[in-house]
N, C-alpha and C positions, 0 to 999 in steps of 0.2 A: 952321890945321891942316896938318901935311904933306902930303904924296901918299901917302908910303908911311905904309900903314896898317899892316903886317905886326909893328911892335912898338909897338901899343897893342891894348888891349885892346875888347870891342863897345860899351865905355860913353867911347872916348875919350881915356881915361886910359893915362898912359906904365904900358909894363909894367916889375915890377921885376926886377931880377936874381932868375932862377930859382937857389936854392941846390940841390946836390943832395939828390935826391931817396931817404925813407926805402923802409922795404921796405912794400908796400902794405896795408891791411886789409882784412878779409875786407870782402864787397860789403854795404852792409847795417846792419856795424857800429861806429859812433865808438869814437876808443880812450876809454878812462875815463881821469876827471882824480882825481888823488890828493884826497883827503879833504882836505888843508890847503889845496889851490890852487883849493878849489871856492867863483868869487865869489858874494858876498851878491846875496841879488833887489834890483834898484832897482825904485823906483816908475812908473810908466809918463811918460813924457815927454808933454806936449800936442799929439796928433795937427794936422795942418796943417788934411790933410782926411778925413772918414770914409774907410775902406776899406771897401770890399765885404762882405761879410759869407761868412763859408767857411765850407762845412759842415762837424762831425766827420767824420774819415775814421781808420782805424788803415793807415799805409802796408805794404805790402806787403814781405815781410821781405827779400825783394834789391833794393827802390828804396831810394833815397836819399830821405833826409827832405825833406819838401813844402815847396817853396821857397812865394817871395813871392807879389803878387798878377800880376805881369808876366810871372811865370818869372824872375826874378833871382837872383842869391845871395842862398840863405836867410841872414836877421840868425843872428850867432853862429857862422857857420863863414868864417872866412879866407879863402877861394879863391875864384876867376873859374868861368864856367863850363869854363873851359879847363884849368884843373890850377893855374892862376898865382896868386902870390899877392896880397894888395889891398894898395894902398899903405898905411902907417900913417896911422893919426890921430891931430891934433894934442890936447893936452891939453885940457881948458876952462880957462881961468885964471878962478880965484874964482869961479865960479858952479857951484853945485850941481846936477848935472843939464840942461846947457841941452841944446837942443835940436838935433839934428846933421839940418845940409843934407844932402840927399843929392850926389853927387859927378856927378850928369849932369840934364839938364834934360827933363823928361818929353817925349814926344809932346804935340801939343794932341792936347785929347780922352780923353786918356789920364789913369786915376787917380794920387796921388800915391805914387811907390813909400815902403817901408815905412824906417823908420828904421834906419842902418846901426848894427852893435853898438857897444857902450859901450866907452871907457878901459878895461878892464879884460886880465889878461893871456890866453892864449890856451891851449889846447891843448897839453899838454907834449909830446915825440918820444914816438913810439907808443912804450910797451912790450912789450920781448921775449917771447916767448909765444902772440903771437896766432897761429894755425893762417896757411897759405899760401891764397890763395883756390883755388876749385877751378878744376884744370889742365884742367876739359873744356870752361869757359867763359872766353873772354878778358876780361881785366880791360879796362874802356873808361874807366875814371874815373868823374867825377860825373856823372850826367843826369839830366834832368829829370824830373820824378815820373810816377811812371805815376798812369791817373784810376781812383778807385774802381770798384768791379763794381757795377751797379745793384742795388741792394733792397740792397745790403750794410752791416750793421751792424759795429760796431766793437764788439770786445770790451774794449777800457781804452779810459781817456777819452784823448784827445788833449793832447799836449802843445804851448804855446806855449814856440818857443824864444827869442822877444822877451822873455818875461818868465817863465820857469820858473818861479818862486813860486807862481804861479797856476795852479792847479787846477779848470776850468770843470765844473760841475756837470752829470751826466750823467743824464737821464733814463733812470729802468730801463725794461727792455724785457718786456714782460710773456711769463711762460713756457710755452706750450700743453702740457700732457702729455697725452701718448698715454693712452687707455685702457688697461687692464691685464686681463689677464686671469688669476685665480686659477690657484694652479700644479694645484691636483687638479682644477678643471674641466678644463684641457688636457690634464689625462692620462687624463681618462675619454672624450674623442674617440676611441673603438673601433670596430673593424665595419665602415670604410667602405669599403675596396675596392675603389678609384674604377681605373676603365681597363681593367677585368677582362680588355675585351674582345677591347682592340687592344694590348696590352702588359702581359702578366701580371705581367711583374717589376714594375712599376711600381705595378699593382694588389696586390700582397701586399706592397707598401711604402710604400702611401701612407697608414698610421695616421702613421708615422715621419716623414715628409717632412710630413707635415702641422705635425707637433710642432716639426721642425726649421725649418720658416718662419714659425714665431708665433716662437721664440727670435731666430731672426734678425732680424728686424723690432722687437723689444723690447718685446711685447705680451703676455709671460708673465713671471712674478715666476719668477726662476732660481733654486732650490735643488739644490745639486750632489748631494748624497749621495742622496735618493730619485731626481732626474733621472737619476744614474750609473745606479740598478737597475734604471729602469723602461726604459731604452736598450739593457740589456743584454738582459734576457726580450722584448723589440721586433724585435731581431736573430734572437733563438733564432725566436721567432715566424715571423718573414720567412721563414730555411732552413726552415721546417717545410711553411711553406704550398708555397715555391719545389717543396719535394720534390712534392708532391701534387700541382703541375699539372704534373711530369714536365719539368722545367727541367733542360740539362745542369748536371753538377756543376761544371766549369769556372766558367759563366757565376753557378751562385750565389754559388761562393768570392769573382769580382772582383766583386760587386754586396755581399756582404759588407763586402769590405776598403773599398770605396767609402762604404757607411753610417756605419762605421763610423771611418774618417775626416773624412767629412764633419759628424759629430757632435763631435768632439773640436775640429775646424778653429772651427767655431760658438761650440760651447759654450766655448772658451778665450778667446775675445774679448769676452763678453758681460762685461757687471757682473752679481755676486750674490755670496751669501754664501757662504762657503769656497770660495775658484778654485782654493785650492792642493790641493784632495784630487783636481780634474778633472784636476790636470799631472799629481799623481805615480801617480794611475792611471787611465790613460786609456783610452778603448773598443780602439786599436786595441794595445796594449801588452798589455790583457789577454787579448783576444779572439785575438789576430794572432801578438802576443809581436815584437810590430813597432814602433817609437818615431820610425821615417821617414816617417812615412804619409803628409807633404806631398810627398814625393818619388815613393815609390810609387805614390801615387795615380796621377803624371801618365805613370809608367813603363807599369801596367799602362794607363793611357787608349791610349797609341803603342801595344801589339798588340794589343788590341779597336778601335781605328780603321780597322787594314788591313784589313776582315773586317764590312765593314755592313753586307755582308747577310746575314752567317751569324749576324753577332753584332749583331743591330740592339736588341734588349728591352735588352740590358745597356751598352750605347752611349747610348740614348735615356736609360737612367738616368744613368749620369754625368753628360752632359748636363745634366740636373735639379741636379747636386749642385752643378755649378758655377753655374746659374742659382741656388740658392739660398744661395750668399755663398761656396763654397768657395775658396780662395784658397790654401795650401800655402807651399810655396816660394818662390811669385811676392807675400806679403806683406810680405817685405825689401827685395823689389825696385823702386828706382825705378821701371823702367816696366814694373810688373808689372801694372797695370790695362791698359794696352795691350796688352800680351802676352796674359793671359787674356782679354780679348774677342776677340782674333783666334783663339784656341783656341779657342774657343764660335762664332767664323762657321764655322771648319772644319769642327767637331763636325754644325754643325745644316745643312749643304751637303751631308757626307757623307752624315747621313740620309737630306735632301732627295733624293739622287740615287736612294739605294733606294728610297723611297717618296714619288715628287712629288705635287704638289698637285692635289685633285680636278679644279678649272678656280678660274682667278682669275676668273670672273664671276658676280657674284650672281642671275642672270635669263639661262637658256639661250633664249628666248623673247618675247626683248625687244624693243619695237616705239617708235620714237622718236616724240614727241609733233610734228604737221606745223603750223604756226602756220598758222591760216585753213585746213584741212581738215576734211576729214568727220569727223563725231566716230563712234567707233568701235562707237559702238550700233547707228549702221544694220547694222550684218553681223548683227545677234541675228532669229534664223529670227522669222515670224513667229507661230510656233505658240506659241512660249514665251509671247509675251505674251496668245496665246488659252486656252492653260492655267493664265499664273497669274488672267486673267481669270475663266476657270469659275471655279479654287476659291474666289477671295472671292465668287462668285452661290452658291455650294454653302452655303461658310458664312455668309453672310447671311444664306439662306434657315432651315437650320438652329440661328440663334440668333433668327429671329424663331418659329419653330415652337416652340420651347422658349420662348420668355415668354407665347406666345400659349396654351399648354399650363397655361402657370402661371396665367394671369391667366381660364383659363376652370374651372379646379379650383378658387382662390377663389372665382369665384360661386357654383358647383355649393354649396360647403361653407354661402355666405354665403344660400342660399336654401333650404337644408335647416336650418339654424337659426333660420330664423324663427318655424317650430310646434315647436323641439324643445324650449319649456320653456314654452308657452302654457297657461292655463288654462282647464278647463273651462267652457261657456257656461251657467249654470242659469238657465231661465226661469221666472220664477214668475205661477203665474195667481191671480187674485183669485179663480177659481170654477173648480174643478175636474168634471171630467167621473168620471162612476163608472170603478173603474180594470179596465182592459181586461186580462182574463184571457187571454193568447195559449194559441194551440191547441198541447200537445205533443205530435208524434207520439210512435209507436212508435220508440226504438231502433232503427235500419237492421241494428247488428250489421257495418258493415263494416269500420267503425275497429278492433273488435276482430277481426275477420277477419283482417285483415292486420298488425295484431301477432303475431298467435299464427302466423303463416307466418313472421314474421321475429324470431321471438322469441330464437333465438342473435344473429344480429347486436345487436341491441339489449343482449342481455347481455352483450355484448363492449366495446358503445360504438361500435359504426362509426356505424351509420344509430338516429334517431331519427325514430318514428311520432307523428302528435299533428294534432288539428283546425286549420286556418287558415280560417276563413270557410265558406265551401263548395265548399271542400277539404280532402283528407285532405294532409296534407303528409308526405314521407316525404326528411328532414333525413341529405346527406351530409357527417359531416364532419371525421375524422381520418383517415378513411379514403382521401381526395381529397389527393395530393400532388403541388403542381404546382412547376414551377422558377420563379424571379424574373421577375415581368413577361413571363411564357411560359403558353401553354396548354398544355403537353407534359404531359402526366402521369413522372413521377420513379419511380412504381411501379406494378405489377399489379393491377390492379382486378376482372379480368375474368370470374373468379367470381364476385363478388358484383354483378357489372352484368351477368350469367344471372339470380342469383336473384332481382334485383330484377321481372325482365321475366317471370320465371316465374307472382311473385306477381302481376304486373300485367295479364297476358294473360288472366284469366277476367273479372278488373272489364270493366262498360264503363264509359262516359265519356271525357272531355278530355284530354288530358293533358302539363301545361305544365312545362317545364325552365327555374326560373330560376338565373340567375348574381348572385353577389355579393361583393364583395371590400370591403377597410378604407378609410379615409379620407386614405390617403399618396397622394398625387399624384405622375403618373409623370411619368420626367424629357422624354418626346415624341420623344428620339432613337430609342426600340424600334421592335418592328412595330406595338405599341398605341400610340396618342395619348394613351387615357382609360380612365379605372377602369370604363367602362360596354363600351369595346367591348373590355377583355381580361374580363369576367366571361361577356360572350355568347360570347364564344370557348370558353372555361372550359364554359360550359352545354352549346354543341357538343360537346366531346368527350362528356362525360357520355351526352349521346344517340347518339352512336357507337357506346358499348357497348351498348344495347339495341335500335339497329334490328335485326341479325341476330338475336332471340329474339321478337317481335313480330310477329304473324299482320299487323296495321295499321298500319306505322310513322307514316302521312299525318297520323293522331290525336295526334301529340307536334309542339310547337310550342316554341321558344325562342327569351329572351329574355334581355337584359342588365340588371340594377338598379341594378350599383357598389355607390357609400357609401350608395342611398337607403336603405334599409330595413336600417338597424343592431338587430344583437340585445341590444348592449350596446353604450350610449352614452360610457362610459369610455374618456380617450387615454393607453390604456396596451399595452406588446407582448400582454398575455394576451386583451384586452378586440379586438383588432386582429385578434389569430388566429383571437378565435369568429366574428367575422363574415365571417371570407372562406370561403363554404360553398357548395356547390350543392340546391336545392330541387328533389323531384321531387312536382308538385299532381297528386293525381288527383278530378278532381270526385265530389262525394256522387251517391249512386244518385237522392238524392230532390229535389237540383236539375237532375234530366235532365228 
């Protein structure tokens, strides 16, 4: 091998005389070969050694097609990586297809490179026509491929330029489609009003802006001709409300022209059926009588910018428009994505400066956690722990009172039913005694005595007169209204707890105040525990009203009874209400 390396190429080989050179093609694209000079596919040659295996890739539209497995000259294209051209190859004689050496000997270690292209002819002079590459990028020649984008799929299958005939079988790629949302559900999104607080315009525009960010996103089925009307009564809408919170008119007009190009901007880009009735009449052409709105827009944005803080509601709105896909003018433009994000850093800076951030930290109060320190419960007073201590003894106490309530109103119930359906005992004697004729006195005349004193009430139904043993019993009982599990009387009694003591003050004898109420057990949170001592409470009052008409109050004595001594055994409201009564016993004259 010479020294001088300077005319061969990196594989060894003498370079050939460079002819001059044609005018270049565009970055990207081979010229086309004429239909007649396009050779037939051969069959693949007997690989030496496997290759590697490559993945589908679709090259990137200004590399250069993906060379070999080394980086070498791709099979099928003439040239060095330097511009030069490869030497020719020699024909096969009589054998069909053999096998071509390659023209340098691999690295050790290194896989076998790919076979160099076939006899066949080449490439015709580029044809006239092709466009000049562009003057803002310098033409460098061939290089080497660039590598795929991760997660990147190809949209056509890949081509082998070893064997073009062949066409490798492309797994489809499965389609996810967005959800959709019905076009009359998105238009009945009404009412919302969102921002009211901090930014009116915003809040009388955000049914619109809501609409406009499901179209943009492509989660509403786009029908032009209802969309155009319900956009337009959206806007009237918006000036109406704008008016009512007392919005300069300046600032409604450019929050107008802003809607309303940002709807057009949208709505033009999207798929759906009839686009052409959104071009030839568009929100701001009819509304505006304006057909620049991508220009305008950014015109009127330059003198609502100078002005943030006088004009911040209708700032913050643009702002919005361009967050939600607006794009105008800078959508022709190569680097119009760059340009409009630096106009939206400006926009939301300007804001910023009017209105900075409350504080960047989420905890004004924050205390760093000390590895191997005190944990920070010792600082809690110790009264807290002596207060939540009381209430669970408070309520403990209180829910054992209540079962111990419950479970002693069961017995009570459970030992009143043991005679309450017993039958009589009859003794029968084999030898009777002659039958004893008891002595009747005289009628006393006091039981009617004291009806005929309280013969209206009785007519009325308050109080009822009648014998109980030897007692006269004198039965209060609609007349007695007391509150839930209280002995307070609810009404006026106090007339007839006189006339009672009137009639009672010439009797002599005993005289006992019983209490009595139904068989509902109380719940033990009250001031009563039990149905016996709210019925002797009950009894008390009773004889409250008649000690001041009583020559002897010392002669009245009261007592509690509860559920013992039911008038009616029935578990029903009505059966419930006759037994809850007060009894006033005055003993018979003729058991004194």
């Amino acid at each position: 091998m010479a020294s001088d390396d300077d005319d061969r190429t990196v594989f060894g080989q003498k370079l050939p005389p460079q002819p001059p050179k044609a005018a270049p093609q565009p970055q990207g694209q081979p010229p086309e070969r004429p239909p007649a000079q396009q050779p037939a596919p051969a069959p693949p040659p007997p690989p030496q050694a496997p290759a590697p295996p490559q993945p589908p890739y679709q090259p990137h539209p200004a590399a250069p097609p993906p060379s070999g497995p080394q980086g070498g000259p791709p099979p099928g294209v003439e040239d060095t990586w330097f511009g030069g051209r490869l030497p020719p190859q020699p024909a096969p004689a009589q054998q069909p297809y053999p096998p071509q050496q390659p023209a340098y000997a691999p690295p050790p270690g290194q896989p076998q490179p790919p076979y160099p292209p076939q006899a066949h002819p080449g490439y015709p002079p580029a044809q006239p026509g092709y466009p000049p590459p562009n003057t803002g990028y310098p033409y460098h020649g061939q290089q080497p491929p660039a590598a795929p984008q991760p997660g990147w799929t190809p949209a056509a299958p890949p081509v082998d330029h070893q064997f073009p005939g062949h066409v490798p079988q492309q797994t489809p790629q499965p389609r996810h489609d967005l959800p959709k949302i019905a076009f009359d559900d998105a238009l009945r999104g009404k009412g919302l009003d969102i921002g009211d607080a901090s930014n009116p315009i915003i809040g009388a525009a955000s049914d619109l802006l809501m609409l406009l960010g499901r179209l943009r996103t492509g989660m509403v089925e786009m029908q032009a001709i209802p969309l155009h009307d319900h956009v337009r009564r959206e806007i009237a809408t918006f000036v109406q409300n704008c008016q009512g919170k007392g919005i300069a008119p300046d600032d409604i007009e450019v929050a107008r022209y802003a809607l309303a190009a940002t709807a057009d901007d949208i709505v033009q880009t999207i798929p759906g059926n009839d686009p052409q009735y959104w071009q030839q009449f568009s929100m701001a052409a009819e509304l505006l009588n304006d057909r620049s709105a991508g220009i305008g827009f950014f015109a009127r944005l330059e003198e609502v910018i100078a002005f943030p803080q006088q004009r911040g509601h209708v700032l913050e709105l643009m702002l919005t428009c361009l967050a939600l896909g607006f794009e105008g003018k800078y959508r022709a433009d190569p680097n119009g994505p760059v340009m409009l994000s630096r106009l939206r850093q400006e926009v939301y800076h300007r804001l910023r400066a009017v209105t900075p951030r409350v504080t960047d930290e989420m905890s004004h109060k924050w205390v760093p956690v000390v590895l191997g320190g005190r944990r920070s419960g010792a600082n809690v007073p110790m009264w807290v722990f002596g207060a939540i201590g009381g209430a669970m003894v408070v309520a403990l106490f209180a829910t054992l009172t209540w079962i111990l309530a419950q479970d002693a109103q069961a017995a009570q119930n459970d030992i009143i039913s043991l005679h309450a359906d017993a039958t009589e005992v009859v003794i029968e004697r084999s030898q009777t005694a002659p039958e004893f004729v008891p002595y009747e006195a005289a009628a006393t005349g006091q039981l009617e005595r004291i009806q005929g004193r309280l013969a209206p009430e009785i007519a009325d139904g308050v109080v009822e007169v009648e014998e109980y043993g030897d007692f006269i019993a004198i039965r209060l009982r609609d007349a007695l209204r007391f509150g839930s599990a209280s002995a307070e009387l609810t009404s006026d009694i106090s007339a007839l707890g006189e006339r009672i003591a009137q009639v009672l003050e010439p009797e002599q004898g005993e005289i006992i105040i019983e209490g009595h109420s139904d068989n509902v057990p109380l719940s033990g949170r009250g001031q009563y525990r039990t149905n016996e001592a709210l019925s002797e409470a009950r009894a008390e009052t009773v004889r409250a009203l008649l000690v001041p008409h009583l020559s002897d109050p010392a002669r009245m004595s009261v007592i509690g009874i509860g559920p013992a001594k039911p008038l009616n055994t029935a578990n029903s409201p009505e059966a419930r209400a006759e037994n809850r009564r007060v009894e006033i016993l005055l003993r018979k004259e003729q058991s004194l």
